[in-house]
C-alpha positions in Angstrom: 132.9 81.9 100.5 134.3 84.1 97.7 131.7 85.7 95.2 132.3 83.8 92.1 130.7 85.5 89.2 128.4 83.5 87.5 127.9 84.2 83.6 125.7 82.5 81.1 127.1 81.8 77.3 123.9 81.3 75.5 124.8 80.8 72.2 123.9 77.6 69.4 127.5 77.4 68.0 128.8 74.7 70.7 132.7 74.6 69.8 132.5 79.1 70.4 130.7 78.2 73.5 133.6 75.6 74.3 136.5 77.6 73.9 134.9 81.1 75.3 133.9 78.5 78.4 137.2 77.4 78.9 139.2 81.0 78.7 136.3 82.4 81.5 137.0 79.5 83.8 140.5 80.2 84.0 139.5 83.9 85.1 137.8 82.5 87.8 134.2 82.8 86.8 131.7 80.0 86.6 129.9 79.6 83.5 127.2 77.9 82.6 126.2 76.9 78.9 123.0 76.6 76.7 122.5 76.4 73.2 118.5 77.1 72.7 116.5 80.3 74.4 114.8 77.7 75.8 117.1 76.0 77.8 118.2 79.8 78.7 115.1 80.6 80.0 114.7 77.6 82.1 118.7 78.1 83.8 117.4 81.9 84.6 114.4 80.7 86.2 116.5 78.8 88.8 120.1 80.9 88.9 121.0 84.2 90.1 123.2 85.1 87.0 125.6 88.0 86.6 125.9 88.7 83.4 124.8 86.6 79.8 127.0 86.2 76.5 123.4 86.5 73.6 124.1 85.3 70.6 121.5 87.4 68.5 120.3 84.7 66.2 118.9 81.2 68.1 117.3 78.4 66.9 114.0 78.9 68.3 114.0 82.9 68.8 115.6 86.0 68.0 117.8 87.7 70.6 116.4 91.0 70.2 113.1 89.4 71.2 114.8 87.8 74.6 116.6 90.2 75.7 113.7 92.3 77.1 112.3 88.7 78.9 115.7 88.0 80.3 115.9 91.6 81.7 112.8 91.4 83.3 113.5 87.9 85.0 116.7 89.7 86.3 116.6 93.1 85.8 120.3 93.8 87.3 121.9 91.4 84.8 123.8 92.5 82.2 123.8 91.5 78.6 126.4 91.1 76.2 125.2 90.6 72.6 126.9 88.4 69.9 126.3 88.3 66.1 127.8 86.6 62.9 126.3 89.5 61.0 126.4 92.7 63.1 125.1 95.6 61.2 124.5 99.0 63.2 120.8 98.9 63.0 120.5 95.9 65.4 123.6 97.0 67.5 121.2 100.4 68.4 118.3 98.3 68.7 120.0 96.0 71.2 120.9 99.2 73.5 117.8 100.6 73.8 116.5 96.9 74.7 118.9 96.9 77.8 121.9 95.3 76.8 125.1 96.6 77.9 127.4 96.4 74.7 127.3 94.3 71.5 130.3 92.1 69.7 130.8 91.0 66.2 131.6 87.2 65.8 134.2 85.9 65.7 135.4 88.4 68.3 138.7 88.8 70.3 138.6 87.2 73.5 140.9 89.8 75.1 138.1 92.8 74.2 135.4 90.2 75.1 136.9 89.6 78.6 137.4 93.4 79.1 133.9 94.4 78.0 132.7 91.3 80.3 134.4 93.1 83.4 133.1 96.7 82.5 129.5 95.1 82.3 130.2 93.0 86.0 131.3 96.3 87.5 128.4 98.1 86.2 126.5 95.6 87.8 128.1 95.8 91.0 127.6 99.6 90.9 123.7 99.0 90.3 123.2 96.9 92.9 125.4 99.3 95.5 123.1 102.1 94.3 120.1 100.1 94.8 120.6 98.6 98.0 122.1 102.2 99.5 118.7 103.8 98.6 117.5 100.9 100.7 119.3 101.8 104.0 117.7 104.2 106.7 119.9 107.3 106.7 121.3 107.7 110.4 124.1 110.2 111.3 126.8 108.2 112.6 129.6 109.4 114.7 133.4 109.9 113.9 134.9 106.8 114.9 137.4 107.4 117.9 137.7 104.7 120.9 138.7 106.1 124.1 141.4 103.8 125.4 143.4 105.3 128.3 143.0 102.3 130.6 144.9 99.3 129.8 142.0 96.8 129.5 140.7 99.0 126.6 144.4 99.5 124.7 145.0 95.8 125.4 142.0 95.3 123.7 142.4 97.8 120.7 145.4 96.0 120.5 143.9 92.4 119.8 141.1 94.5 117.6 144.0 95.8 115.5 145.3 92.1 115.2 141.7 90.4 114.3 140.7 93.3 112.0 144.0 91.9 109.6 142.4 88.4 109.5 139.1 87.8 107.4 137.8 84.9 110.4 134.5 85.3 112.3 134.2 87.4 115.0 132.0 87.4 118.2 132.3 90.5 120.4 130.8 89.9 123.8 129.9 92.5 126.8 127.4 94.7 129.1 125.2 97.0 127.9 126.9 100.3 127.0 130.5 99.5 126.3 131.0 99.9 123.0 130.7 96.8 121.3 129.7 98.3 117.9 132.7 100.9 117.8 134.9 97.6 118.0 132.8 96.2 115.2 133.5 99.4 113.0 137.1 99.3 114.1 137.6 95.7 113.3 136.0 97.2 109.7 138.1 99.9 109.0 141.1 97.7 109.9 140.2 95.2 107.4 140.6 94.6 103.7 137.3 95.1 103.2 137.2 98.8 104.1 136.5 100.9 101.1 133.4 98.2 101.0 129.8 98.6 103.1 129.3 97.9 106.9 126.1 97.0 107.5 124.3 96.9 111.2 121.8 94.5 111.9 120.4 95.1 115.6 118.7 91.1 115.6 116.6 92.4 118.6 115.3 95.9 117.2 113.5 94.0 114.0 110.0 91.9 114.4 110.4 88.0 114.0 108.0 88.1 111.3 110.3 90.5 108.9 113.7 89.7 110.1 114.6 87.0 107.3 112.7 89.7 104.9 115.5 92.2 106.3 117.9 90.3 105.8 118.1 87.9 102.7 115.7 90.2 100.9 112.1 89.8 99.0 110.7 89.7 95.6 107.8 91.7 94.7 104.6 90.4 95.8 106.3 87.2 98.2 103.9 88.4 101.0 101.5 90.9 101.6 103.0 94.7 101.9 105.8 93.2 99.2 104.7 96.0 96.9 108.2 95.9 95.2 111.5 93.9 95.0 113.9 94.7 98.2 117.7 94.0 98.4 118.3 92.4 102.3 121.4 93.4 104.1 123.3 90.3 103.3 123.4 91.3 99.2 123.8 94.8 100.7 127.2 93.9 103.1 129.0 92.2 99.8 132.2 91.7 99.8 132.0 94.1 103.3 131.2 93.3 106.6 127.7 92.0 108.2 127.5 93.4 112.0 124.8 90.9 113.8 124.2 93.4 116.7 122.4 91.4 120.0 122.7 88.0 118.1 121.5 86.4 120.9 117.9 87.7 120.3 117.7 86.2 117.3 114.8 83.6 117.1 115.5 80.2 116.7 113.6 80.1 113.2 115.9 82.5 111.5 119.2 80.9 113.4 118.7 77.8 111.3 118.7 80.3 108.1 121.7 81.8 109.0 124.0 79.3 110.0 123.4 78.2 106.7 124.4 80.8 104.7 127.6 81.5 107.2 128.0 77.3 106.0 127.8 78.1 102.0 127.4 81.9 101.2 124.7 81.2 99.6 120.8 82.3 100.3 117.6 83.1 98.3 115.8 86.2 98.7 112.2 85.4 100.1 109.8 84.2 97.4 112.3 83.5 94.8 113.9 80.3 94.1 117.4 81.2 93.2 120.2 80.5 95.0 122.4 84.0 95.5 126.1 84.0 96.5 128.1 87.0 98.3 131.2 87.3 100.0 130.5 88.8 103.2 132.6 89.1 106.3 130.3 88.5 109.8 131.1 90.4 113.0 128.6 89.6 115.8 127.9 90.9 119.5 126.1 89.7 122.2 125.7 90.9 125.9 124.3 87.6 126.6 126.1 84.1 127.8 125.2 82.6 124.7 126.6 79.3 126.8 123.9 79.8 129.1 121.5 80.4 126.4 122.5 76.8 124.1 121.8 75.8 127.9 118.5 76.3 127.9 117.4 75.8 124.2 117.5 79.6 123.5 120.7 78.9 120.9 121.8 77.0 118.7 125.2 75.4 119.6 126.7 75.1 116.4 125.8 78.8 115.0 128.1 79.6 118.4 131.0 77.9 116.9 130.6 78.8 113.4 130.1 82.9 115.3 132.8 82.5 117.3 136.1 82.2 115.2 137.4 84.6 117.3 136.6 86.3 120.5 136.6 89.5 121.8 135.5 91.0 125.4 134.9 94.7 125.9 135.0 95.2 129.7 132.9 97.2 131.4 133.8 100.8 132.7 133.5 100.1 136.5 136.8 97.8 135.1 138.8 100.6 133.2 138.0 104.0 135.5 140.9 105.4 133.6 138.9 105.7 130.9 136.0 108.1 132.8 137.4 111.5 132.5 138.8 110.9 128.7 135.1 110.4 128.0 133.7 112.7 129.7 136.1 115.6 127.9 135.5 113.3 124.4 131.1 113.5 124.6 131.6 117.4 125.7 133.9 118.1 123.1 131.5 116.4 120.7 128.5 117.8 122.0 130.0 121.5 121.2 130.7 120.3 117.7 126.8 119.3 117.2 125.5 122.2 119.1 125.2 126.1 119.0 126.9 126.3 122.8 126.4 129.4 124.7 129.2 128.5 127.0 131.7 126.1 127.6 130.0 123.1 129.9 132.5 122.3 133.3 131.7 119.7 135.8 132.7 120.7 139.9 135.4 118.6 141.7 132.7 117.0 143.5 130.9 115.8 140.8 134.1 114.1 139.0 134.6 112.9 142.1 130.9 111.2 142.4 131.6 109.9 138.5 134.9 108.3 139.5 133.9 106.7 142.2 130.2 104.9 140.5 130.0 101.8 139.2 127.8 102.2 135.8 126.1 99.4 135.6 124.9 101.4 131.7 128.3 101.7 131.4 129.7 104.5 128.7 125.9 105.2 127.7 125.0 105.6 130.8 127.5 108.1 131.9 126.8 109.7 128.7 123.3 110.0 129.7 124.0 111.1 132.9 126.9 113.8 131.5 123.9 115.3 129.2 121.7 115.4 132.2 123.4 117.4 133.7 124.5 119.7 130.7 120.6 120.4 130.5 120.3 121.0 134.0 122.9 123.1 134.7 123.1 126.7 135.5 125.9 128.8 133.6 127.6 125.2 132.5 128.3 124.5 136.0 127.2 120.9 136.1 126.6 120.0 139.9 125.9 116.5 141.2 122.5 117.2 141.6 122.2 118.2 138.0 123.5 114.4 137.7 121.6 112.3 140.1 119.1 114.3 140.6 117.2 116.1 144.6 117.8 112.3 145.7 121.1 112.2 147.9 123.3 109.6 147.3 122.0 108.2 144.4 125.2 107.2 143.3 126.7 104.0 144.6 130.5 104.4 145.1 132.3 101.3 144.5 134.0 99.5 147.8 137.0 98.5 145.8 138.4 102.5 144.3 139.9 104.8 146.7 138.1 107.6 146.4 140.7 109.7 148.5 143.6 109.0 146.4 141.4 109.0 143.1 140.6 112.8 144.1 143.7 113.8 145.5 145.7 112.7 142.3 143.5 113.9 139.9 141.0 116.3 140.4 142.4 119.7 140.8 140.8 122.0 144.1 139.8 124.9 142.3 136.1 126.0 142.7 136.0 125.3 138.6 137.9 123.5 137.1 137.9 123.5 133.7 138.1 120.2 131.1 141.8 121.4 130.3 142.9 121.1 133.9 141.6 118.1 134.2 143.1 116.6 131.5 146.5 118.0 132.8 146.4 116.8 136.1 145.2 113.3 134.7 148.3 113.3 132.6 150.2 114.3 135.5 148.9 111.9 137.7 149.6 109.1 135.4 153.2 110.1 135.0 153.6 110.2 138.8 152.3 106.6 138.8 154.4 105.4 136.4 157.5 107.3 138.1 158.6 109.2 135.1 158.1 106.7 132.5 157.0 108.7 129.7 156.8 106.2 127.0 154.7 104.0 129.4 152.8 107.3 130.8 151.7 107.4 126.5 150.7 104.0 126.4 148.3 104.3 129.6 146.9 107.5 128.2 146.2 106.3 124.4 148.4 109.0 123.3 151.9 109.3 121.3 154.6 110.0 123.3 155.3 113.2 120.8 152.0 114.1 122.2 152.8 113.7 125.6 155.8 115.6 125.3 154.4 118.3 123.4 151.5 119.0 126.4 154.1 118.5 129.0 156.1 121.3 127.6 152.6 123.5 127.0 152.7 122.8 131.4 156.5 123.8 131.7 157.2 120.3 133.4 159.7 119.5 130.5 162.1 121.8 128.3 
């Protein structure tokens, strides 16, 4: 649901109310009206209000003398004072109270409208500044999918396509694969990118503080509430939510959600006001959520209202292409991070071991098992045994790869072989297989086919 601003005109002159009403309506706001500071009071007691229009003089109370109340029922609200009789005294005195700017009646509508967005986006920028203060730092990795296989560009493909819609998404898969680079890509790829992304791992957060997490909590709602806390929903406004492990999420809080993916509406815990955001939901699961609805674990029609669209990452015993491009990728990454004393290289033996085992951890695992063996290895020589460890065969070679042809087409015989022979005779190999085909060679590879040409020429196998 869209974000409709919500503005209060509280003001005793009912035919200025009428006709400022009707002009914000047509700009798409809502508005609600009140002509006491009573009745004022009471509709900020129960609504989650943007910003107010104060007329300075009410019949029972002075506007001055509400505006420090209102702020402190809503302290991110902003306040646009009105007066019949504006003198500069009371325009200063309203500033330091909080307000945001101050208008003479009867003012222009135009300027009223234009300082009525300045004071919204000011808003906005409190509540982004708030709420980022709010979010554990974490260092998080440049973006870039590996997608050499064609199950992964197939599927960066239909990412591409889904990222242009603004529909539900429901990213399922093992372990390890990746799903939450295809949420960030879906992000990126949306409208919504120069707006927050915000993770929410449903499995990593206790039961008892997971709606806290994510709808927010006013000061003292429950013990420990020592102050007011924005939740991830507020936070993800007009951005994306990313519901990582949905499937974890009790029952309890499942009823919570699907009603705010219903309406876009929720109240922060302990408060009774009904907030709206605009908020785009990208969940993953590596869980049959079927299987779970089965057995009373899920609620069926959160499923439906998750799974607007689908999207499966498969798992890397399914896209073996993909291995070595990894591999090069967390080494080149790890030299980045790291002070490296040398260049790490793995022997044909022990790319021959990774292309030939299944990962059931999938690309964290061989990532795990890649820095394992960065640690363990003498003079960057990474050796299967710095891998797998003293135990032999360790590894379980998958029945269904030919490990001869696998070896034979790609892993070059030298005693070392370094990460840029690799990648050459990978390219090579893939060229053979597609008999030439360059522009198909680039497509299997996840690369341009300017690229292609330009590191077949680096080889001398073109002109």
């Amino acid at each position: 649901m869209k974000h409709c601003q919500m503005i209060l005109i509280l003001d005793d002159e009912e035919a200025l109310r009428a006709i400022i009403a009707q002009r914000l309506k047509r700009k798409g706001y809502e508005v609600l009206e009140a002509g006491t500071a009573e009745e004022g009071l009471s509709l900020l007691k129960v609504t989650l209000i943007d910003a107010v229009l104060l007329d300075i003089k009410l019949p029972d109370g002075d506007g001055l003398i509400l505006l420090p109340i209102i702020k402190q029922l809503q302290p991110d609200l902003q306040v646009v004072m009105l007066t019949g009789n504006g003198t500069i005294e009371s325009a200063i005195e309203a500033m330091k109270l909080g307000a945001y700017d101050y208008l003479t009646k009867p003012c222009n509508l135009s300027e009223l409208e234009i300082t009525l967005q300045k004071a919204l986006e000011r808003r906005t920028l409190l509540l982004e500044n708030t709420g980022l203060r709010q979010v554990v730092n974490r260092q998080t990795a440049e973006l870039k999918i590996i997608a050499a296989s064609v199950p992964m560009a197939e599927l960066l493909e239909m990412t591409r396509k889904v990222a242009q819609t603004d529909a539900s998404v429901l990213i399922q898969g093992e372990s390890g694969v990746g799903k939450e680079l295809i949420a960030q890509a879906i992000h990126l790829g949306s409208s919504r990118v120069n707006r927050p992304c915000i993770p929410v791992n449903a499995g990593a957060i206790p039961e008892t503080l997971i709606e806290s997490e994510l709808f927010g909590h006013e000061k003292g709602a429950f013990t420990g509430a020592g102050a007011q806390k924005i939740g991830l929903v507020e936070m993800a406004d007009n951005g994306t939510l990313f519901l990582d492990e949905i499937g974890e999420m009790p029952l309890s809080i499942q009823v919570k959600l699907l009603r705010f993916l219903e309406s876009g509406e929720f109240r922060r815990v302990g408060d009774t006001r009904l907030r709206r955001v605009d908020v785009r939901i990208v969940a993953a699961t590596n869980r049959d959520l079927q299987q779970e609805i089965n057995h009373g674990r899920f609620r069926e029609d959160l499923f439906y209202r998750l799974n607007g669209l689908i999207l499966i990452v498969p798992p890397l015993r399914e896209r073996r292409e993909d291995i070595l491009p990894l591999v090069k990728h967390f080494l080149e990454t790890q030299s980045k991070k790291k002070s490296l004393t040398h260049d790490y290289i793995l022997l044909p033996e022990t790319l021959e071991q990774l292309l030939n085992y299944d990962f059931p951890g999938n690309v964290r695992e061989l990532f795990h098992l890649i820095e394992r063996g960065q640690i363990l290895s003498i003079a960057g020589k990474i050796t299967p045994q710095n891998i797998w460890g003293k135990s032999e065969q360790v590894w379980k070679p998958s029945p269904a790869f030919d490990s001869e042809e696998r070896s034979s087409d790609i892993i070059q015989r030298d005693p070392y072989p370094s990460l840029e022979d690799v990648e050459k005779d990978y390219i090579l190999a893939t060229l053979k297989k597609v008999k030439g085909n360059k522009t198909q060679a680039a497509n299997l590879l996840g690369i341009s086919v300017r690229n292609l040409y330009r590191k077949l020429q680096s080889y001398g196998v073109v002109e």
